[in-house]
C-alpha positions, 0 to 999 in steps of 0.5 A: 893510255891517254890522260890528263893525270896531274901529278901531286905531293902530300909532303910527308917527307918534311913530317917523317920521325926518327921512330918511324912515325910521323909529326906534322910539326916537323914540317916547315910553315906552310908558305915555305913548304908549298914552295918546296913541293912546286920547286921539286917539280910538283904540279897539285899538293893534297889539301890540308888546311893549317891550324887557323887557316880558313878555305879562302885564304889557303887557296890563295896561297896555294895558288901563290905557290903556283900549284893546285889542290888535290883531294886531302884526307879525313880520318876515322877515329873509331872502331864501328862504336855506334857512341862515336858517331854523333862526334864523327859524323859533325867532324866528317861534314866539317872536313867536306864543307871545307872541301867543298869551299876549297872546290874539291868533289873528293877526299880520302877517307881512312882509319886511325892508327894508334901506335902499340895496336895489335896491327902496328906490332904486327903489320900487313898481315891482317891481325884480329880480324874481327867480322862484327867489327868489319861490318860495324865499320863499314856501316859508320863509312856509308854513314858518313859517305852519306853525310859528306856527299850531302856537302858535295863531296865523296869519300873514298876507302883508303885501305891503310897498313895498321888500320882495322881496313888493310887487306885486299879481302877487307878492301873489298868487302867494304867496296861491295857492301856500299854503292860506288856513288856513296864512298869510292876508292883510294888506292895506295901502291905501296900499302896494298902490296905491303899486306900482299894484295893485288894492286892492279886488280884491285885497280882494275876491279874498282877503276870506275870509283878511284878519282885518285891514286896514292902512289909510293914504291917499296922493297918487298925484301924488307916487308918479307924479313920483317914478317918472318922476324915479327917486326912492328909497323915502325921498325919495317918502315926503318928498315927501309920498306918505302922508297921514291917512285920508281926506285922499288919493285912495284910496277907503277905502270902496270898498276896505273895502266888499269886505270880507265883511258882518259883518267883525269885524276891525281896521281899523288906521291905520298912517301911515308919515310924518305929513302934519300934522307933529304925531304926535298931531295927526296921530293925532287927524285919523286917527281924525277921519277913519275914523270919518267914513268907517265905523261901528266896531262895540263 
């Protein structure tokens, strides 16, 4: 395949808890941290703007860092109740505007997970499902795909572990039900297989509206047992599911393989919880590992 794919990080390693969680707090203050991500090997780090911080002034230090901007990430914080739309709608095109200042095209868009839901205490299965709600859900995204793109920007799904979007049946359906023009497709390697979709269908069935890639590795021995155990979301995740890249089952190759001759994309690392338990240790073998597997592009 050839490309001019770039490789980046959204630093979660620095923010991983001692429950299974994570905390933005944890992470160091963000010159020292965009530091670390170039030094691990990283070329592009996702967008996230710090608390007081405007577009102009992180791009700058960003581009001090030696590194690039990737696309970040916007949550959705309802469950399709038309009452939270005024709200989330302004936050939406808020989050575009800074993007768009930021010169970026795209974002990720994604669901809440609110811990001691029924789909953190059980996991990956597809608990509740809820028709009404998927519908409801998925007419609130194409309501803000419409707001963001007014901006400049597109959202992309995130099918989320934990979320009311998790399965390959329910990633699908919100795919269909909205032109690719209005919402694309983030994908994320270790999530969709962790709720037993098919990666690199999914990839190849969507590869014209994916703009980038979430990419993790994982062990399915431990999504098994925790399963056949009932394990909750937090408790698989310390049982060692996530792993660097390349040191999992998942075929990263085969997965990115589907995607079009010429992708041009990030392919952003994105560990939940570290295996090598040192964050930066644990970034350096992330981008050790990617660049074994693909050729990044200038």
């Amino acid at each position: 395949m050839t490309t001019t794919m770039q490789l980046a990080l959204n630093p979660i390693q620095w923010m991983a808890t001692d429950d299974g969680w994570l905390d933005p707090a944890l992470a160091p203050e963000p010159g020292a941290l965009l530091a670390l991500v170039r030094k691990a090997g990283f070329d592009a780090v996702m967008a996230a703007l710090p608390d007081g911080v405007r577009p102009a002034q992180y791009a700058e230090l960003v581009a001090g860092a030696g590194l690039g901007l990737a696309p970040g990430y916007f949550v959705c914080r309802s469950e399709g109740d038309p009452a939270d739309a005024d709200e989330l709608l302004a936050r939406a095109v808020a989050a575009a505007r800074e993007h768009a200042e930021l010169g970026l095209t795209d974002i990720g868009l994604g669901l809440a997970m609110i811990k001691g839901g029924p789909r953190i205490l059980r996991p990956a299965q597809g608990t509740e499902p809820d028709p009404q709600r998927l519908a409801a859900l998925t007419d609130l995204i194409g309501r803000i795909g419409e707001a963001m793109r007014a901006e400049g920007v597109r959202p992309s799904l995130h099918p989320h572990v934990g979320t009311w979007i998790e399965t390959e049946e329910e990633t699908r359906a919100v795919l269909d039900a909205l032109p690719a023009d209005l919402v694309g497709f983030l994908p994320d390697t270790g999530h969709l297989s962790w709720a037993r979709a098919n990666v690199a269908e999914l990839v190849a069935d969507y590869a014209d509206r994916i703009p980038f890639l979430h990419v993790k590795d994982y062990r399915p021995e431990v999504a098994a047992q925790g399963r056949a155990e009932g394990w909750g979301y937090q408790k698989t995740v310390m049982e060692g599911l996530w792993v660097e890249p390349g040191r999992g089952a998942l075929d990263l190759r085969d997965i990115v393989g589907r995607l079009p001759d010429g992708f041009a994309g990030h392919l952003m690392v994105e560990v939940d919880r570290p295996d090598i338990a040192d964050p930066y240790e644990s970034a350096v073998a992330s981008a050790t590992g990617m660049r074994s597997l693909f050729s990044f592009g200038a």
